[in-house]
N, C-alpha and C positions, 0 to 999 in steps of 0.2 A: 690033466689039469682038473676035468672033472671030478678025479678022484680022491686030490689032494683036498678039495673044496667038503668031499663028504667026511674023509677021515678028519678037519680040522671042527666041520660039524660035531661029528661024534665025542668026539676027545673035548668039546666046552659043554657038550649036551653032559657027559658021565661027570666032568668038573661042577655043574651047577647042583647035577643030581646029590653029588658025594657031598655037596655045601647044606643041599638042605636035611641029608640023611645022616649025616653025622650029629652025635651025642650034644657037640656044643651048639646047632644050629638049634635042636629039639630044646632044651637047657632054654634057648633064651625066650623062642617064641611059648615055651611053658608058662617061663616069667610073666609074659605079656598077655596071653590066654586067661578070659573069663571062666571058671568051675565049668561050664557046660559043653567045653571044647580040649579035647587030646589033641597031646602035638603030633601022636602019632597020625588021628587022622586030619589035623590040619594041615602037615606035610603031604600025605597022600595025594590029597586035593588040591595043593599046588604042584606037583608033581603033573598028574591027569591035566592041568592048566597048561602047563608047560607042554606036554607032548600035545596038546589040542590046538595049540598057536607056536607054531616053528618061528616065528618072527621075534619072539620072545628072546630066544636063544642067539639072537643080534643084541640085546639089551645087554647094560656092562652088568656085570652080578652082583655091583654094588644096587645101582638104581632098582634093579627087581627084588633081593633081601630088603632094602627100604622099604617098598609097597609090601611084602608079604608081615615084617616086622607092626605096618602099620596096619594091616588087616587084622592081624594075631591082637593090636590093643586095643581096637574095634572087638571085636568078638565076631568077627566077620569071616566068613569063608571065602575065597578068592576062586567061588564056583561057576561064574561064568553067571551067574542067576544076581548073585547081592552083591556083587563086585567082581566086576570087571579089570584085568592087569591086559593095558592097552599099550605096545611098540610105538614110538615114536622116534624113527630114527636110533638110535641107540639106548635110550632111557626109555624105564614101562615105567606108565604111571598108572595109580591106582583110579576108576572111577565107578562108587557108589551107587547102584542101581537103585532103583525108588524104590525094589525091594529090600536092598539095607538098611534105606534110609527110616521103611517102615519099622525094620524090626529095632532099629537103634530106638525110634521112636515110642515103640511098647515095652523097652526094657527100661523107659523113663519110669514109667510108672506111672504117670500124670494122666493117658490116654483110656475110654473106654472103646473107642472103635476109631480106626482111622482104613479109609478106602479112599483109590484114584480109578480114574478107570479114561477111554476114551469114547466117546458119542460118535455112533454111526450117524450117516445124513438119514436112515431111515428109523433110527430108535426113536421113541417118545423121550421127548426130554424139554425141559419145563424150569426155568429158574426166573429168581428175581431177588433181587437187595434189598435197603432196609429194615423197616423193623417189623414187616413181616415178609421176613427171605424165607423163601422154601428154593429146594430142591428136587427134582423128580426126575427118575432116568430110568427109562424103560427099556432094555436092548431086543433089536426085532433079530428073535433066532431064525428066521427064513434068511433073510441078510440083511445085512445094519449098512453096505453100502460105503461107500469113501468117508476118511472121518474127516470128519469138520470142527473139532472141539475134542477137548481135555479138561479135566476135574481133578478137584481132589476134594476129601471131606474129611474133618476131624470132627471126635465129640469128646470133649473131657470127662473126667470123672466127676468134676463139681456139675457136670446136667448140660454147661456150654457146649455151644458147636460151629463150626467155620465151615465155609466153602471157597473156595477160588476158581475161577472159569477160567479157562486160553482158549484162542481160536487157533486153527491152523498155522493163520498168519502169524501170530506172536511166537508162537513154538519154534518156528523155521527162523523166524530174525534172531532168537536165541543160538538159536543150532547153528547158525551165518556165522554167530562170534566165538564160535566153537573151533579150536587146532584139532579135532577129530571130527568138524561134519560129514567128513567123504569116508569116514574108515569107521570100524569097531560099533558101537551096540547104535549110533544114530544111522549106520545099514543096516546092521544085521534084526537090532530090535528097536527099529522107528517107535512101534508105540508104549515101548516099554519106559526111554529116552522122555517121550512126551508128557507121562502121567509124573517120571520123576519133576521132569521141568513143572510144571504145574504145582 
């Protein structure tokens, strides 16, 4: 039994590969690819996806060419860093790391610096609102300690700039109404998950 389960693995694992390594898969995701991205190696790196999470390989091959289709229009790689392709029972869905989200955000144009980060209980950190908000975040390299907070900052081109705080607390009520708080980047990269939420 065991072995019929491996050879039915193999035989959808080389079906998926031959889907994304054929001429017409390459063809579309080229279509949908920004100047700066080969479909050779955007197929690659979904490939390396695919053998890095076997769970994948339960997803129907429609729902995961969807995500990879819509990463390809993104300009996104599906590297496990700026997007994430997450098993849910049968369907992967795609979800956008705040590193995607940043680079989607400086291919706007509109941005001259945009940073999230998360605050140790023992970093220097210093904010306030109105109309004269600052920001200050110090991180302590000895150890920054359990985090207590999340940020994000943007500064436009026109000279503006924003910030937004979360406390722990709000991040996790977030992550509560999350169908992935127990699985995929809110384990494996808590605070990566945090700076996006933020």
């Amino acid at each position: 039994m065991k072995q019929t389960n491996k050879v039915a693995k193999i035989t959808k694992t080389e079906s998926i590969l031959d889907i994304l390594s054929s001429p017409s898969a390459k063809k579309q995701f080229a279509l949908a690819l920004p100047k700066h991205l080969s479909p050779d190696r955007f197929v690659r790196i979904a490939i390396t996806s695919i053998n890095k999470n076997p769970l994948l390989l339960k997803c129907t091959k429609e729902s995961l060419i969807s995500c990879l289709i819509d990463c390809s229009q993104l300009g996104l790689e599906p590297d496990g860093r700026k997007v994430h392709l997450i098993p849910y029972g049968n369907k992967c869905t795609m979800i956008i790391d705040y590193k995607g989200l940043v680079d989607l955000a400086r291919r706007s144009g509109e941005l001259s610096d945009i940073h999230a980060d998360v605050v140790g209980e023992n970093d220097t950190f210093e904010y306030s609102y109105g109309t004269n908000s600052k920001l200050v975040h110090i991180p302590n390299l000895k150890g920054r300690g359990k985090i207590i907070a999340a940020y994000s900052f943007v500064k436009m081109k026109d000279g503006s700039s924003s910030f937004e705080i979360m406390s722990v607390e709000e991040i996790i009520a977030i992550r509560e109404r999350s169908k992935a708080k127990n699985s995929g980047p809110w384990v494996s990269d808590w605070s990566e998950m945090a700076k996006k939420t933020v």
